[in-house]
Every structure is written in C-alpha cells, then in structure tokens.
C-alpha positions as CSV (number, residue, x, y, z in Angstrom):
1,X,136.1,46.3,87.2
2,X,133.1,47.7,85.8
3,X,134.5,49.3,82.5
4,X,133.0,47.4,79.7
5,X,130.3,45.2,81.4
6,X,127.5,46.2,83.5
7,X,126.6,43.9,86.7
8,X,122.5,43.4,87.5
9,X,122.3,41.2,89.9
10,X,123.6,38.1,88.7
11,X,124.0,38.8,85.2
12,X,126.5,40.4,83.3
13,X,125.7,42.1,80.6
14,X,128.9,43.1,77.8
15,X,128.4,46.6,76.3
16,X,131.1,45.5,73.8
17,X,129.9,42.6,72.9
18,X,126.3,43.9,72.3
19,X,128.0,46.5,70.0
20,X,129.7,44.3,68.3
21,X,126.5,42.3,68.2
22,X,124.2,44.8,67.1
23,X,127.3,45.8,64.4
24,X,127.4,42.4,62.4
25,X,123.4,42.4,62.3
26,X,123.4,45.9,60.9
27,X,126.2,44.4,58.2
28,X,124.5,41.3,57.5
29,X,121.4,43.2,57.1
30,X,123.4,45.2,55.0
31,X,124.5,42.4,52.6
32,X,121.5,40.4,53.2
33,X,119.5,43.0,51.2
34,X,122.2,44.1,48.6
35,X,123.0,40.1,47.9
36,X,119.9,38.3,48.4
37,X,116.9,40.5,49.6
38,X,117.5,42.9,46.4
39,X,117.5,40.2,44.0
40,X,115.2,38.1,45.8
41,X,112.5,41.3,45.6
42,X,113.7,42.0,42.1
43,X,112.4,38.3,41.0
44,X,109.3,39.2,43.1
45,X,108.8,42.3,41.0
46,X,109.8,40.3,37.3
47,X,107.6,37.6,38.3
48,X,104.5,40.2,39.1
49,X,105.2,41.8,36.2
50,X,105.5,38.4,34.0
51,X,101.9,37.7,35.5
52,X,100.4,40.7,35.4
53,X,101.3,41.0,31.7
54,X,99.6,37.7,31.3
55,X,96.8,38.4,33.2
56,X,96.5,41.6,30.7
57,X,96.8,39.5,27.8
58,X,94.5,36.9,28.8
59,X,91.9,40.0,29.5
60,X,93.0,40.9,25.6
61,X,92.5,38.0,24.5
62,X,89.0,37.1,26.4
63,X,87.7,40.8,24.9
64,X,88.8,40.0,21.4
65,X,87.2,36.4,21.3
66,X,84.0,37.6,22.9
67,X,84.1,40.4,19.8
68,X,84.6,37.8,17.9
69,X,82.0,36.0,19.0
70,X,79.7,38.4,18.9
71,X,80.9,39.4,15.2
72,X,80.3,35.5,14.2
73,X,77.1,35.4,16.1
74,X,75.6,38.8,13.8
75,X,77.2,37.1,10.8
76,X,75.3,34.0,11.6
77,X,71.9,35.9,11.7
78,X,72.4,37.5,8.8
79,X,73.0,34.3,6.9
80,X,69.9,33.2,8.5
81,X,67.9,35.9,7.3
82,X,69.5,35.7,4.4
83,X,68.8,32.0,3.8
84,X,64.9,32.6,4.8
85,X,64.9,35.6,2.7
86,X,66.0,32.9,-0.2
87,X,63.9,30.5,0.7
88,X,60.5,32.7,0.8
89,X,61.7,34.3,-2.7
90,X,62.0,30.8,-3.7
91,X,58.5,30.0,-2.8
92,X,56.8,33.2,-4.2
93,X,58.7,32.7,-7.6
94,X,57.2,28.6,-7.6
95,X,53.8,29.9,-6.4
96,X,54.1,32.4,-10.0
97,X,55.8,29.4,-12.2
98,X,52.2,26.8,-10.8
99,X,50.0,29.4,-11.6
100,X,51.7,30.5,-14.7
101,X,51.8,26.4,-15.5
102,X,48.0,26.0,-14.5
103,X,46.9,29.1,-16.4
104,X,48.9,28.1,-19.7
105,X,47.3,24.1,-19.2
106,X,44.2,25.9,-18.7
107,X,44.5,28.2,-22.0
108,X,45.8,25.0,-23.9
109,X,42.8,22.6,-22.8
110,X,40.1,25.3,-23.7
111,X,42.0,25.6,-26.6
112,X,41.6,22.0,-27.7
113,X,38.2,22.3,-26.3
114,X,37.4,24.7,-28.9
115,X,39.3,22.9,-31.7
116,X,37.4,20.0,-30.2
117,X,34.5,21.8,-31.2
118,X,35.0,23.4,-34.2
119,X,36.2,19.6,-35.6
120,X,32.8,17.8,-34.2
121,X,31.0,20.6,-35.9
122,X,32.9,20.4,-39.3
123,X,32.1,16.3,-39.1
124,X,28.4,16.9,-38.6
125,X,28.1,19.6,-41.1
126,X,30.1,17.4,-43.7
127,X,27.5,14.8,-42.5
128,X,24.5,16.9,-43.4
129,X,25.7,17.5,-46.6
130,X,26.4,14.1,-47.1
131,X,22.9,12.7,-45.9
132,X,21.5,15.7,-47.8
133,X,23.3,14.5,-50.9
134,X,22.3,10.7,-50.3
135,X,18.4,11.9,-49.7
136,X,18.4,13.8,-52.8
137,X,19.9,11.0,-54.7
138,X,17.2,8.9,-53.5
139,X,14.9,11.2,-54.1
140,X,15.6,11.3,-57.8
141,X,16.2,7.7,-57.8
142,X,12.7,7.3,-56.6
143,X,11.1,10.1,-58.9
144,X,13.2,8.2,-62.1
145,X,11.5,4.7,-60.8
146,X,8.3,6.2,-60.1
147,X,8.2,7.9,-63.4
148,X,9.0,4.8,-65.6
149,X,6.5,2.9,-63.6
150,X,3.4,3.8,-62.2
151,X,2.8,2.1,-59.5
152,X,0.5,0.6,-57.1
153,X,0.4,0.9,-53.6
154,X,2.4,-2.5,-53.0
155,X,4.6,-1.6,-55.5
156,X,5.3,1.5,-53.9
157,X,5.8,0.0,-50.4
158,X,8.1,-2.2,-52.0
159,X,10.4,-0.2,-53.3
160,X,10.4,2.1,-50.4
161,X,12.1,-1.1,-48.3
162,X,13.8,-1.2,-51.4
163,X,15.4,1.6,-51.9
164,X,16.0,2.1,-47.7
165,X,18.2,-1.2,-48.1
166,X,20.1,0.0,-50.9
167,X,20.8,3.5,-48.6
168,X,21.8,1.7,-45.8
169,X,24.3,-0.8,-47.9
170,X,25.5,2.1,-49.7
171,X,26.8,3.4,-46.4
C-alpha cells in the first residue's frame, strides 16, 4: 500500500513523516525566535546601541578637549605676548630711569663743577686781597724805615732781604 509513502526505487520516502517534520521545524523556529532569537537580537541591538552611544561620547568628548585645547593654546599666546609686552615696557621705562639717572648725575657734577669754580675763585680773590694787603703793608713798612733812615745802597739791599724774611715768616 502506497497511501502515505511514496516508493523510488529502493527508498521510501514518508509524506507524513516529512510533514510532521517540516511542522516541528516551523514550531521550533517559531519558539526559537520568540524565546531565544528575539532576545538574543534584542541584546544585539542594546549592545549596538550601548556602543554607539559611546562611540558618540567619545566623539564629544575628543571635540570638547581639542576645543579646549585650542582655547588653552590662544590663552597661552596671549600670556606670551602679554609677558613680552611686559617685559619690553619694562625695558623702555629702565632705558628712561638710566637716562633720567645719567642726566640728573650729569646736572649734579656740573653743578659741583661750577661751585668748584666759584669756590677756587673766591680763594684766589681772598688771596689777592690778602697779598695786596701784605704788599702794602710792606710797602709802608719800608717807606716808615726808609724815612727814618736814609740809607745807603747796602743798607737798602739789606733790608730788602730783610723785610722779604719777615713776609715770608709772617705767612
């Protein structure tokens, strides 16, 4: 009887049981993707999402430290400039305070140059008038001596060294 199998050649081939067959693999494909491929694609999908997400936030993250990079960098060369800016004011206002110094040493020096001055010439005019006084003072000494004396030629070369010793003791 032929009813539920089919005869080639040899082999006998079960309609029924390929039925049957082909009816449990459609069921446990059925359960195989409610129970374990659903979840199993569901964990796929969390876990893709769970990286992608961290993939975005290491993207966030690289953009906001090369900002802020970039912002420290600028900051950086504005303290540079700054600092040189500094330094080269620095440098003009010492240049100003040495040649305010050298003018004011310069002012002071001719000063006591001319005070200098003004002193040596006060000493040598009290000097004159000193010598002037002695000279006259001689000179009446020697008119008084010559006047209660006339003298001769000897006497007068004599008290000419004389009176030149007593000037130069009276000194």
């Amino acid at each position: 009887m032929l009813t539920n199998a089919l005869v080639l050649g040899e082999a006998h081939i079960n309609s029924g049981d390929i039925i049957f067959q082909l009816l449990m693999f459609i069921i446990l494909l059925a359960l195989l993707k409610k129970y374990a491929w659903g979840p199993l694609v569901g964990i796929m999908k969390q876990r893709e999402d769970h990286i992608a997400n961290e993939i975005e936030a290491a993207e966030k993250s690289r953009v906001e430290a090369n900002k802020f990079l970039e912002e420290t960098r600028q900051e950086l060369k504005k303290a540079r400039e700054d600092a040189q800016a500094l330094i080269e004011n620095a440098k003009k206002q010492g240049e100003r305070q040495k040649d305010e110094i050298i003018a004011a040493a310069r002012q002071e020096a001719e000063r006591l140059k001319e005070s200098a001055k003004a002193e040596i010439n006060r000493q040598k005019e009290q000097a004159v008038a000193e010598l002037r006084d002695q000279v006259a003072s001689l000179s009446v000494l020697i008119a008084s001596k010559v006047i209660e004396k006339e003298l001769s030629e000897q006497d007068q070369e004599k008290l000419i060294q004389d009176f030149i010793k007593e000037a130069g003791e009276g000194r």
